[in-house]
C-alpha positions as CSV (number, residue, x, y, z in Angstrom):
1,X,-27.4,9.6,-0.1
2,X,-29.9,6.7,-0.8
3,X,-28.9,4.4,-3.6
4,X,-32.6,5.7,-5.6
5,X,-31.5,9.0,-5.0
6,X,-28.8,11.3,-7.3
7,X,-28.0,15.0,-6.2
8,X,-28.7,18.3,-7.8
9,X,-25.0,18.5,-9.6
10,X,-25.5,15.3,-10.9
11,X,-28.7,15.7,-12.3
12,X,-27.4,18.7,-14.0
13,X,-24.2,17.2,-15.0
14,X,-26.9,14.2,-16.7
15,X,-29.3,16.5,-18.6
16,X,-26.2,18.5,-19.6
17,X,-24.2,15.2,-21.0
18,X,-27.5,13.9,-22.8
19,X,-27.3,17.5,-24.6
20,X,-23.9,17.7,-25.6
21,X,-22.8,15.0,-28.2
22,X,-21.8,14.6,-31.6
23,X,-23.8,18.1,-32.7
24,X,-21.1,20.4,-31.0
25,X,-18.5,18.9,-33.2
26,X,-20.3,18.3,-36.4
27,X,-22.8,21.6,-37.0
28,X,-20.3,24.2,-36.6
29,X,-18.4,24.6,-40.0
30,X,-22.2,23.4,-41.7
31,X,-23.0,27.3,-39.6
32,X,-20.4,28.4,-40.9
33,X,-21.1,27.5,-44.4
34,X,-23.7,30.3,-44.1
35,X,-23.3,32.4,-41.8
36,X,-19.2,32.3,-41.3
37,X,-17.8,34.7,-38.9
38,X,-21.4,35.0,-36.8
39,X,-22.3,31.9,-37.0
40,X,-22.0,31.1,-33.9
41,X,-24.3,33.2,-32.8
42,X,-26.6,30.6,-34.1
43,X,-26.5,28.8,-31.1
44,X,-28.0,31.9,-28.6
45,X,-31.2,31.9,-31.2
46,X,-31.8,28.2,-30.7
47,X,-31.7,28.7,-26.7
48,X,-33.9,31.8,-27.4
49,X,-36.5,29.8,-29.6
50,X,-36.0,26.7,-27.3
51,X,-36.9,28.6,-24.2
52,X,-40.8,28.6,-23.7
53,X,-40.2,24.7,-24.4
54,X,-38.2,24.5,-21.1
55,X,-40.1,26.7,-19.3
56,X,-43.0,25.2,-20.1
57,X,-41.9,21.3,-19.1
58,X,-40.7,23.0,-15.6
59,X,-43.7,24.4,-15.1
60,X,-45.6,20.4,-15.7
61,X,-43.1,18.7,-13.2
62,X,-43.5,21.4,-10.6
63,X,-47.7,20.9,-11.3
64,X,-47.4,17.4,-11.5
65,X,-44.3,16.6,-8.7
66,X,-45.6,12.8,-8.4
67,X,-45.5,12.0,-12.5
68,X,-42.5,12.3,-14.4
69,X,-41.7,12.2,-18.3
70,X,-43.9,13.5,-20.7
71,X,-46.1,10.1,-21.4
72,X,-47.4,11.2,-17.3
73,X,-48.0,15.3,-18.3
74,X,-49.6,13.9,-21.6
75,X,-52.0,11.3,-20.1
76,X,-53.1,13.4,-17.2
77,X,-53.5,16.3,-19.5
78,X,-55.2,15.2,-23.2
79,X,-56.0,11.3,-22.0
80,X,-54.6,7.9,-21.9
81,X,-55.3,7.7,-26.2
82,X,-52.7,10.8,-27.1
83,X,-50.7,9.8,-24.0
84,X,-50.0,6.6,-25.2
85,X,-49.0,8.2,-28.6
86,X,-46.8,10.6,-27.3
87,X,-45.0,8.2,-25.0
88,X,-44.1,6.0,-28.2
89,X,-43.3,8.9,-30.4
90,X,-40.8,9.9,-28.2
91,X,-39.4,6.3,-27.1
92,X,-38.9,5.7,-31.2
93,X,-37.7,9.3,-31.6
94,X,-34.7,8.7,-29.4
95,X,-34.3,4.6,-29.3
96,X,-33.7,5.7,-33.4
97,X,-31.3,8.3,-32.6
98,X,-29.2,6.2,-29.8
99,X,-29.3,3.5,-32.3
100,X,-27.6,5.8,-35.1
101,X,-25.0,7.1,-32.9
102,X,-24.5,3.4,-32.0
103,X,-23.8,2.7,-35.8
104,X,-21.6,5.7,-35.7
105,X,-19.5,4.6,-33.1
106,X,-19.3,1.1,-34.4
107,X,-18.1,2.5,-38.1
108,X,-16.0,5.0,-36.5
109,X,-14.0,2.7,-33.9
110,X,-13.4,0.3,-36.9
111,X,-12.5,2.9,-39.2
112,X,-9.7,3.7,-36.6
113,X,-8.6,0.6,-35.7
114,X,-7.7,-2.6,-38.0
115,X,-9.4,-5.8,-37.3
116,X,-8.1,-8.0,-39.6
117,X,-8.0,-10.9,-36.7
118,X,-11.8,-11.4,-36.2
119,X,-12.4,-10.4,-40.0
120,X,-16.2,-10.9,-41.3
121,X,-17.0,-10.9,-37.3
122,X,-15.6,-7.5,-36.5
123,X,-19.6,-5.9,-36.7
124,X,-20.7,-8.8,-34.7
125,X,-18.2,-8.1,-31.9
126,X,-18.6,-4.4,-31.9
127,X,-22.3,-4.5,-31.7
128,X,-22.3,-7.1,-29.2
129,X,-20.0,-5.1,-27.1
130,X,-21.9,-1.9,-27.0
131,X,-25.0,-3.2,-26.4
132,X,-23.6,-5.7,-23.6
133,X,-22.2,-2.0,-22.1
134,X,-25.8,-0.7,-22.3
135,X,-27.2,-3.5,-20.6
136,X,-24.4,-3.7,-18.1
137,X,-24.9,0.0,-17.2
138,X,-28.8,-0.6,-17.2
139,X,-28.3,-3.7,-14.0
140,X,-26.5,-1.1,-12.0
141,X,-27.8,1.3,-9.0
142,X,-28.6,4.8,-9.9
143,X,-25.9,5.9,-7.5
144,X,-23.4,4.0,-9.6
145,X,-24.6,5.1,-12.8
146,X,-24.4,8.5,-11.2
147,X,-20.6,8.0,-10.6
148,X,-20.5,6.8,-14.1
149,X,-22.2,9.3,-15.6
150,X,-20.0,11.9,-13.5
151,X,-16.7,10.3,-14.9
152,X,-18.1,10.3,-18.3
153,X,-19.0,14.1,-18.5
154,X,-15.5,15.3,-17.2
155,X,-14.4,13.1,-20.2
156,X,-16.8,14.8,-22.5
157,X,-16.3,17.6,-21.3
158,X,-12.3,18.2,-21.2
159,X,-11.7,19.0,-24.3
160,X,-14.6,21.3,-24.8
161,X,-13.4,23.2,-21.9
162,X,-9.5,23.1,-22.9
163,X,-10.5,24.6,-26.7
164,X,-12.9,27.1,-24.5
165,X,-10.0,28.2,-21.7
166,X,-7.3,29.1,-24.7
167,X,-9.6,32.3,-25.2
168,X,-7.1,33.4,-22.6
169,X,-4.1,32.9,-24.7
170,X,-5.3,33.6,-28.5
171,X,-6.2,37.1,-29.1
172,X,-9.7,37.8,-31.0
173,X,-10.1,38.0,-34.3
174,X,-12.7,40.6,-36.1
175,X,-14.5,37.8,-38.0
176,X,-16.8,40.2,-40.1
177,X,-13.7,41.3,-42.4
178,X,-13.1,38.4,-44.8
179,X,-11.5,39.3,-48.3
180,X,-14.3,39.3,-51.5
181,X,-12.5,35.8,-52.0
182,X,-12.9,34.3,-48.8
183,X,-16.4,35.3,-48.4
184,X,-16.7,33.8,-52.1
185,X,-15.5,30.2,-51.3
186,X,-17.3,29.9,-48.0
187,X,-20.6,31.0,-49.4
188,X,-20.6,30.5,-53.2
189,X,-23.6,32.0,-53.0
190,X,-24.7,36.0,-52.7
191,X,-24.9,36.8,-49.0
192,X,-28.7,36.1,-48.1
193,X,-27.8,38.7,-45.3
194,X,-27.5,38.7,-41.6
195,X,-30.8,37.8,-40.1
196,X,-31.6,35.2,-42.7
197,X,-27.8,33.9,-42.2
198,X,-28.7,33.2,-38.3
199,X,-32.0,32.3,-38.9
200,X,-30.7,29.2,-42.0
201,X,-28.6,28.3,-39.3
202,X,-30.5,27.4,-36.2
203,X,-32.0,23.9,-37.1
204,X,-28.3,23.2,-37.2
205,X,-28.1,24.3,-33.7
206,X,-31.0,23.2,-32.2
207,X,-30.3,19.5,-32.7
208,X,-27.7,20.5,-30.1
209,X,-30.7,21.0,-27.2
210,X,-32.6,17.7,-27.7
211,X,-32.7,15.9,-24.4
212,X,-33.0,19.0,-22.1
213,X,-35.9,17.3,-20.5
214,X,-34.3,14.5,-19.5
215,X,-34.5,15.2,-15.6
216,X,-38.1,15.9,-15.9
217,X,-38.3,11.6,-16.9
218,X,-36.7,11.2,-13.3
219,X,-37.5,13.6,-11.1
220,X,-38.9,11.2,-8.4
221,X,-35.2,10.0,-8.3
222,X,-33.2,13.2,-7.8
223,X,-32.6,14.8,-4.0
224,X,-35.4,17.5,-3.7
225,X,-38.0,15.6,-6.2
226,X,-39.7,18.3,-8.9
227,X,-38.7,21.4,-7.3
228,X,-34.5,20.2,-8.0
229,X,-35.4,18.3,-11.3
230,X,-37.2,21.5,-13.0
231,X,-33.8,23.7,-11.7
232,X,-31.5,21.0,-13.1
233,X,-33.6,21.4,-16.7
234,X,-32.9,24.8,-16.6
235,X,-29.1,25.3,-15.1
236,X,-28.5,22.5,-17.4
237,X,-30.0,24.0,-20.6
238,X,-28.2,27.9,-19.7
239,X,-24.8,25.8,-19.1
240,X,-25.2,23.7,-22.5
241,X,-26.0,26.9,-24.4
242,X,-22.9,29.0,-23.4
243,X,-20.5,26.1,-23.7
244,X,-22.0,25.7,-27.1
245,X,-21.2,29.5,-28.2
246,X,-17.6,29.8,-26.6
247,X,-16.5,27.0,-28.1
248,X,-17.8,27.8,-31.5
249,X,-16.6,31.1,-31.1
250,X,-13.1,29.8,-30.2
251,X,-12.8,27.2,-33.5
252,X,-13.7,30.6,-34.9
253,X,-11.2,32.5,-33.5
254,X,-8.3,29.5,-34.2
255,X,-9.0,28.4,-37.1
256,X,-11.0,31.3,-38.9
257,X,-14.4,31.3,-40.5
258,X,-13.3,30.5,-44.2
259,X,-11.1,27.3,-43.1
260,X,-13.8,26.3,-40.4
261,X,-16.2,26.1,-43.4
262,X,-14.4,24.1,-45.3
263,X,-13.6,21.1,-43.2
């Protein structure tokens, strides 16, 4: 493989790591605030509405194989003046988000762990050290970052995957029965009803699908250029999507919509 080139599974294994983050962890028991035991059908609707979307951004790389990333499909297509606006609006989109989840992590690790040695400094270091990371990863080859980004997936992924495989050992529960009380303390509200339920719910799940694109921003980099790229977008995106549901229907089936809701 040539060092400016990553295969198919890694390209998938990329656009499906850039999806998965902090959202699978932090929007299900917000679902299940509203819609408890079918919440997590919330995440299916967001694929559903999310679709054209994908299919639409394979259908520019395969029609434009030689530009990648959505400032190239928006310059050729509406001109250089709304290309250059949509390249920054989505630089700043996601430079904002990667520098939240940065914060995150910084207030998070020293949450965890007491720093009482470098004191007024500990910010300092931490930021230093993530962004001397990002830099570091940024000076390497793409086939290193894709050995990188391999490791880091499996590590990602694991626990996902362990919480998904006990399906096999914990027998279903009927989530629609909930006593008058349980229903009470996760809603405390009327039921809005079923559709409007699923329907409150999937902003909450479509955060979950940004960055499906991602191999569309380097498909001149991946074995089999536009062709592999718009595949990866897709097997990627189906993959993301039913790891999201089985696992939220798992945390369902463990720990039961009312207690979900309340954590």
């Amino acid at each position: 493989m040539r060092k400016d080139r990553v295969p198919f599974y890694v390209a998938v294994l990329l656009n499906m790591n850039i999806m998965i983050g902090a959202g699978i962890y932090l929007s299900p028991p917000e679902m299940a605030k509203v819609a408890y035991g079918w919440s997590y059908l919330g995440w299916g609707v967001a694929a559903l509405i999310f679709l054209p979307v994908v299919l639409a951004v394979m259908k520019l790389s395969l029609l434009f194989p030689k530009q990648s990333g959505l400032y190239a499909y928006a310059q050729t297509l509406l001109g250089p003046t709304l290309g250059f606006l949509c390249g920054w609006s989505y630089f700043l989109a996601f430079t904002s988000a990667e520098a939240l989840q940065a914060v995150v992590l910084r207030d998070t690790f020293l949450g965890c762990f007491a720093c009482e040695l470098v004191g007024p400094f500990a910010y300092f270091l931490v930021n230093f050290s993530i962004f001397s990371f990002i830099a570091f990863i940024c000076l390497q080859s793409l086939k290193t970052i894709g050995h990188i980004q391999t490791g880091a997936s499996v590590l990602k992924f694991f626990p996902i995957i362990f919480i998904i495989s006990l399906l096999i050992l914990i027998p279903f529960v009927d989530f629609g029965q909930l006593s008058e009380e349980g229903v009470s303390s996760v809603l405390q509200k009327s039921d809005p009803g079923f559709m409007t339920s699923l329907i409150s719910i999937v902003p909450l799940a479509m955060f979950g699908y940004w960055g499906f694109e991602s191999c569309c921003n380097m498909a001149h980099r991946i074995e089999g250029g536009a062709k592999k790229s718009s595949l990866a977008v897709l097997v990627g995106f189906f993959l993301v999507s039913a790891i999201y549901t089985l696992f939220h229907f798992q945390i369902l089936n463990i720990m039961g919509p009312q207690n979900l809701a309340t954590e």
